[in-house]
C-alpha positions as CSV (number, residue, x, y, z in Angstrom):
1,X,0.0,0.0,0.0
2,X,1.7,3.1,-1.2
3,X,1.6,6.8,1.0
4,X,-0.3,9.7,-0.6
5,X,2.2,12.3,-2.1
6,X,2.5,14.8,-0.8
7,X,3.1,18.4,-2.7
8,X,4.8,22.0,-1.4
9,X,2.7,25.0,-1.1
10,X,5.3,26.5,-3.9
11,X,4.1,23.6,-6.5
12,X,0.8,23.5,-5.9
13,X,0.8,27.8,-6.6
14,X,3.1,26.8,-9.9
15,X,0.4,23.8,-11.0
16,X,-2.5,26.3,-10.5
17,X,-1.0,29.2,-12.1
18,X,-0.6,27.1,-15.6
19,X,-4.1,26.0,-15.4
20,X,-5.4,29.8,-15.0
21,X,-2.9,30.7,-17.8
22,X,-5.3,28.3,-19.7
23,X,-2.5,27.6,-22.7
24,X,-2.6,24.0,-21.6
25,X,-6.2,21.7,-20.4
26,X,-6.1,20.7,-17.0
27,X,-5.5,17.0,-19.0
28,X,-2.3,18.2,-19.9
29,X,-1.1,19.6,-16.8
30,X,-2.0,16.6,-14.6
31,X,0.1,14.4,-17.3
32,X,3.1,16.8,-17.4
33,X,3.3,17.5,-13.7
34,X,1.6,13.9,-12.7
35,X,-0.8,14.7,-10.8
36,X,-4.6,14.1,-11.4
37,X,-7.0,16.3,-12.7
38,X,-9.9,16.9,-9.7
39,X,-6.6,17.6,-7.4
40,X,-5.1,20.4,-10.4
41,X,-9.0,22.1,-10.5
42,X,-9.1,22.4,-6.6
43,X,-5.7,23.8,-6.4
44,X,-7.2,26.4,-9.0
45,X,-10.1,27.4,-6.7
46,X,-8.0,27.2,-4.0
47,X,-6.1,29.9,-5.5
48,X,-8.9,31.9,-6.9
49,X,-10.8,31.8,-3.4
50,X,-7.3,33.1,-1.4
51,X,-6.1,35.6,-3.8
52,X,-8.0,38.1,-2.3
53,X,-6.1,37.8,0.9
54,X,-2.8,38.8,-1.0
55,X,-4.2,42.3,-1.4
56,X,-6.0,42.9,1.7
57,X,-4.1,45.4,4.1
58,X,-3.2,44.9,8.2
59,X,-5.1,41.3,8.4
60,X,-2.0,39.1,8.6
61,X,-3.6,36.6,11.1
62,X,-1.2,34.5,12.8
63,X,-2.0,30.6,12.3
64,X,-4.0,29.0,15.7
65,X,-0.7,27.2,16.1
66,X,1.1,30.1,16.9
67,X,-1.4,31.9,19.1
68,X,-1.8,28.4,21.4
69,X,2.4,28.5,21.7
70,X,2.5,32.3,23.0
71,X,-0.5,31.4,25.5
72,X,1.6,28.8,27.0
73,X,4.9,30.2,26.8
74,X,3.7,33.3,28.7
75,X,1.9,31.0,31.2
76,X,5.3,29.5,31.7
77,X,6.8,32.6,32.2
78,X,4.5,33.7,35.0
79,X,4.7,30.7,36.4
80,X,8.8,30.9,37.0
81,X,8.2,34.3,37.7
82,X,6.1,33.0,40.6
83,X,8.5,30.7,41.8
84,X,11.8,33.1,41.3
85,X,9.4,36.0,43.5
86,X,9.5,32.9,46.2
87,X,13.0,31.7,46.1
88,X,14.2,35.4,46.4
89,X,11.9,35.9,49.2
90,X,13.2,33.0,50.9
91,X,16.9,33.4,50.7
92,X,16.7,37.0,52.2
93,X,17.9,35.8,55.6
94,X,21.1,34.0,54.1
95,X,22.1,36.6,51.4
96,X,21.4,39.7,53.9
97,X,20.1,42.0,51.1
């Protein structure tokens, strides 16, 4: 049994391009760049959907991803901030300061 391929973002873009250029059928692109038709047409709408995001100004969303990392990175950070306020506290009598 043999894995789905996988394509990059950049081919994808390339694929879809050619078949809005529209010098080629989508018949021939999926036998040049061996891929299959239906996959080469929803790359194409893909494209055609999102291209209005490439011209829309101060939106730049960060991915979920990204957004879920900074909430627990600055949860991490208050907590050793917690604990460091503690330790410092508790080491007064030893250090003198």
């Amino acid at each position: 049994m043999s894995k789905r391929k996988q394509h990059h973002p950049e081919f994808k873009a390339k694929v879809a391009l050619e078949a809005l250029n529209g010098e080629e059928t989508v018949s021939e692109l999926a036998s040049r760049f061996g891929g299959h038709p239906t996959m080469i047409h929803q790359w194409k709408r893909a494209l055609l959907e999102g291209a209005s995001g490439v011209f829309e100004r101060g939106s730049l969303k960060a991915p979920e991803a990204v957004v879920e990392q900074v909430k627990d990175l600055h949860a991490k950070i208050g907590e050793l901030a917690v604990a460091n306020d503690f330790l410092a506290r508790k080491l007064k009598p030893w250090t003198g300061k």
